[in-house]
C-alpha positions in Angstrom: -72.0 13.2 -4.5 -75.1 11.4 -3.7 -76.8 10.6 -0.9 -76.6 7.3 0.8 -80.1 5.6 0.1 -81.7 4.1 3.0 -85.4 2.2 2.7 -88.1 2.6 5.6 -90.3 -0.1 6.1 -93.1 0.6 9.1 -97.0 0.1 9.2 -97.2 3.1 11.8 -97.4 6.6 10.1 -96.1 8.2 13.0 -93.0 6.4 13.3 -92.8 6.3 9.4 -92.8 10.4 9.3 -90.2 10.2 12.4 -87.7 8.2 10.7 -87.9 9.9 7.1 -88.1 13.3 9.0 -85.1 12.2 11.5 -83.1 10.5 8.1 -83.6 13.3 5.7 -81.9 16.2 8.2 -78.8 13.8 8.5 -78.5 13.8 4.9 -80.0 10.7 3.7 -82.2 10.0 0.9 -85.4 8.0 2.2 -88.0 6.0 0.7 -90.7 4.7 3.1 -93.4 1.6 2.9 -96.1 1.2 5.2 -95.8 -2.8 4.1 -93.8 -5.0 3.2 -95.6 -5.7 -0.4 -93.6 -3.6 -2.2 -89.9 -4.4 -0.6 -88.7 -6.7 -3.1 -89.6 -3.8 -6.3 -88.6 -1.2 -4.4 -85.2 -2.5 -3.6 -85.4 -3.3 -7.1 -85.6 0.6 -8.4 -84.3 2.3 -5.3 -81.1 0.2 -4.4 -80.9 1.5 -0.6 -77.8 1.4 0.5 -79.6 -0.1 4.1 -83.1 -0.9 4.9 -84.8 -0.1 8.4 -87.5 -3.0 9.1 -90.3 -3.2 11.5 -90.2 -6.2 13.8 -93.9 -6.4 13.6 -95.6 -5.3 10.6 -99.1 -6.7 8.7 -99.1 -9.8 6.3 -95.3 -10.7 6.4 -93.2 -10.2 9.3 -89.9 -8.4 9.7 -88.4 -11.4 10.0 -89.8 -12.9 6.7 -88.7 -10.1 4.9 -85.6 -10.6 6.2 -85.3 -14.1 5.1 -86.7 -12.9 1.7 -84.0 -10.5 1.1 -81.1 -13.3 2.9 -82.0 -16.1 0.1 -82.0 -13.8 -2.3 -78.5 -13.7 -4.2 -79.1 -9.8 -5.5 -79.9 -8.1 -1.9 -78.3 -10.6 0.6 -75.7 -8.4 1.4 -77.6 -5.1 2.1 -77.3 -4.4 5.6 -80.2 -4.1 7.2 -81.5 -2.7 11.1 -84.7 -4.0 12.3 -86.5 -1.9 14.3 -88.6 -3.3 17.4 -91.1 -2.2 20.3 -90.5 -4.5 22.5 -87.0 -5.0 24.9 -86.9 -8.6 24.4 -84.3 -11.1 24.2 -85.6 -13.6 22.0 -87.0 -11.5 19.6 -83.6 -9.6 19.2 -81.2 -12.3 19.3 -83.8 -14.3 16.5 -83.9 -11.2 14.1 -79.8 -11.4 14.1 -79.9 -15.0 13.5 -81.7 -14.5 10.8 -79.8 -12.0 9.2 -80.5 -8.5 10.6 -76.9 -6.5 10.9 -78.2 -4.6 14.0 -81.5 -3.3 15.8 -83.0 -0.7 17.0 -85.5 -0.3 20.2 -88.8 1.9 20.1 -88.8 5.1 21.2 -85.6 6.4 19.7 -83.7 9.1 20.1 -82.7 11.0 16.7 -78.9 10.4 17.3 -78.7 7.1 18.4 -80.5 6.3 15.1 -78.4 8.3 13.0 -75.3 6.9 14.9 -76.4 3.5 14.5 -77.2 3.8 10.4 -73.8 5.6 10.2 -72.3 2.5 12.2 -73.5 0.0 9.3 -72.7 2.0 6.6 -69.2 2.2 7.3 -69.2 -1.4 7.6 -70.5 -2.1 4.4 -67.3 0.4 2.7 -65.6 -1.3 0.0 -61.8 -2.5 2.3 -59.3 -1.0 0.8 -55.3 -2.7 -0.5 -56.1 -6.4 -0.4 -59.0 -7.8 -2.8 -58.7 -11.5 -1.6 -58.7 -13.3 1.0 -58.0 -17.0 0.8 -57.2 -20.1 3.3 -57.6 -23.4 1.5 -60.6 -23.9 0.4 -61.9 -20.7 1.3 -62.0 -17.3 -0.4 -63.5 -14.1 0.0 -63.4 -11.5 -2.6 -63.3 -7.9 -0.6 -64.8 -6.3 -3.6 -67.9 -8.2 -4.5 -68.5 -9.5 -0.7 -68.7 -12.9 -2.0 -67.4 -15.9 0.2 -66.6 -19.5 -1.6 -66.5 -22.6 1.0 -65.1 -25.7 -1.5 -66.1 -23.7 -4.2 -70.0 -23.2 -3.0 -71.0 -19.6 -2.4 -71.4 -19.2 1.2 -74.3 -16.2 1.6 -73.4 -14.0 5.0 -74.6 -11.0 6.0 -72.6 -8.0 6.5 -71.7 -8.2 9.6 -70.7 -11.5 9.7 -68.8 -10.8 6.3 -66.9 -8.2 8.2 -66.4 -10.6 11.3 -65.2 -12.8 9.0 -62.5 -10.6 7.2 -61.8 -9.0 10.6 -60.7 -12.6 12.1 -59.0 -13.4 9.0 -56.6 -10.1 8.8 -55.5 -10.4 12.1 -54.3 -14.1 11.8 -53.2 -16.1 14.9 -54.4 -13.1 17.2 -57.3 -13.5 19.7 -59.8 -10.4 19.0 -61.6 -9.6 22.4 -65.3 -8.6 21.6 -64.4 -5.3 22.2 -61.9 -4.9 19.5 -64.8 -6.8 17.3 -67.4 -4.0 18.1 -64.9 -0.9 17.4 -62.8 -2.4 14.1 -66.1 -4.8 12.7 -68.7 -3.9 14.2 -68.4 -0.1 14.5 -71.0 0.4 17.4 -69.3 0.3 20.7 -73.2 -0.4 22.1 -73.0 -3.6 20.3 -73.8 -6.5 23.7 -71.7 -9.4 23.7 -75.2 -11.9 23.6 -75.7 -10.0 19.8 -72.0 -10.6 18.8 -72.2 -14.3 20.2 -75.3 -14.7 18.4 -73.0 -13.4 14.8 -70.5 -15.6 15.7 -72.5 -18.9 16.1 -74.3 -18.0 12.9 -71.0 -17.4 11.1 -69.7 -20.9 12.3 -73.0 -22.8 11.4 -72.6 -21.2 7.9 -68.7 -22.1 7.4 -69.9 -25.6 9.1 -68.2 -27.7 6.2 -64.6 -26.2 6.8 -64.7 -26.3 10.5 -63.4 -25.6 12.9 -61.5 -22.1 11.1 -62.7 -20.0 14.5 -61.6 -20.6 17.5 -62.7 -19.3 20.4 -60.7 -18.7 23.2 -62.1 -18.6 26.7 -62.7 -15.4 28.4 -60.5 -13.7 26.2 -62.3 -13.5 22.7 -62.0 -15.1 19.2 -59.3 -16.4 16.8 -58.8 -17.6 13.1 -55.9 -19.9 12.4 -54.4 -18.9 9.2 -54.7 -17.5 5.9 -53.1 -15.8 2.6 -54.4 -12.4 1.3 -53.9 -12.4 -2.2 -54.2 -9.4 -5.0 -52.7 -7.2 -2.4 -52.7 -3.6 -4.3 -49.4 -1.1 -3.7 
């Protein structure tokens, strides 16, 4: 079996080493960048499974790249954990906006990166006995993570694709944010500022079929109805 393929993108050698090092003795298989130059090819050749970004890196940002890979129909669902130096709010909550799946804070510890990799990796398994997932005008195919609003591809990322199915498979009940973080999320560390900040994007993104998620004070989140279609036996 192979490994699970995970990209590296820092400008600091020293981090760069740590994370390849760290990666490669839990059983990935790494490829690093110092830039972002090459992250387009080398997602191209490599296909990682998730890419680690730096926040702050020369010529384009972390969060370019992020918007790069986001509008780009081939790689917009590759899950992807940005990696920052600084404990700030802002610059957190704006990487998720614009697409990261989770983030990591400089220094490091080896497990809670390996835990958090894991984490996003499980999310982005293939869901098992149902391939659709439909409620009027809007489907989901489990298998290709595709979303269809009115018959216009919707582009999320992964977690808010497995928000989204989350919410959907357990129609008519409220999902606290802690039910959110263990079944969707699969980091209990997840705040609740980061999941509000997935949630708000999901509902901008879904904006023409609104509202489809409710939210219900103090207690968590709800999604009216739906159908789940090509259900396998």
């Amino acid at each position: 079996m192979s490994l699970p393929r995970i990209l590296v993108v820092d400008d600091e050698s020293e981090i760069r080493d740590c994370l390849v090092s760290v990666l490669e003795s839990q059983e990935f298989s790494v490829r690093a960048l110092e830039s972002g130059n090459e992250l387009v090819s080398s997602v191209e050749s490599f296909a990682p499974h998730l890419i680690i970004l730096d926040y702050s890196l020369p010529g384009k940002s972390g969060v370019e790249l992020i918007k790069v890979l986001r509008h780009n129909r081939n790689y917009c669902t590759i899950p992807i954990i940005m990696l920052t130096g600084l404990d700030d709010e802002n610059e957190k909550v704006e990487a998720l906006e614009l697409g990261a799946d989770d983030y990591i804070l400089k220094p490091f510890s080896s497990k809670e990166l390996g835990a958090r990799v894991r984490a996003v990796l499980r999310r982005a398994q293939t869901e098992s006995g149902i391939d659709r997932l439909e409620d009027g005008e809007l489907k989901i195919d489990l298998q290709a993570y595709k979303v269809a609003a009115k018959g216009k591809e919707i582009y999320l990322t992964l977690t808010e694709f497995r928000i989204l199915t989350e919410l959907i498979k357990q129609k008519g009940k409220v999902l606290t944010r802690d039910r959110l973080r263990e079944t969707a999320l699969g980091n209990l560390n997840v705040t609740d500022r980061t999941i509000d900040v997935h949630m708000a994007s999901l509902r901008k993104k879904l904006s023409e079929i609104s509202p489809v998620i409710e939210t219900v004070r103090g207690v968590g989140y709800r999604y009216s109805t739906f159908e789940a279609v090509g259900a396998k036996s």
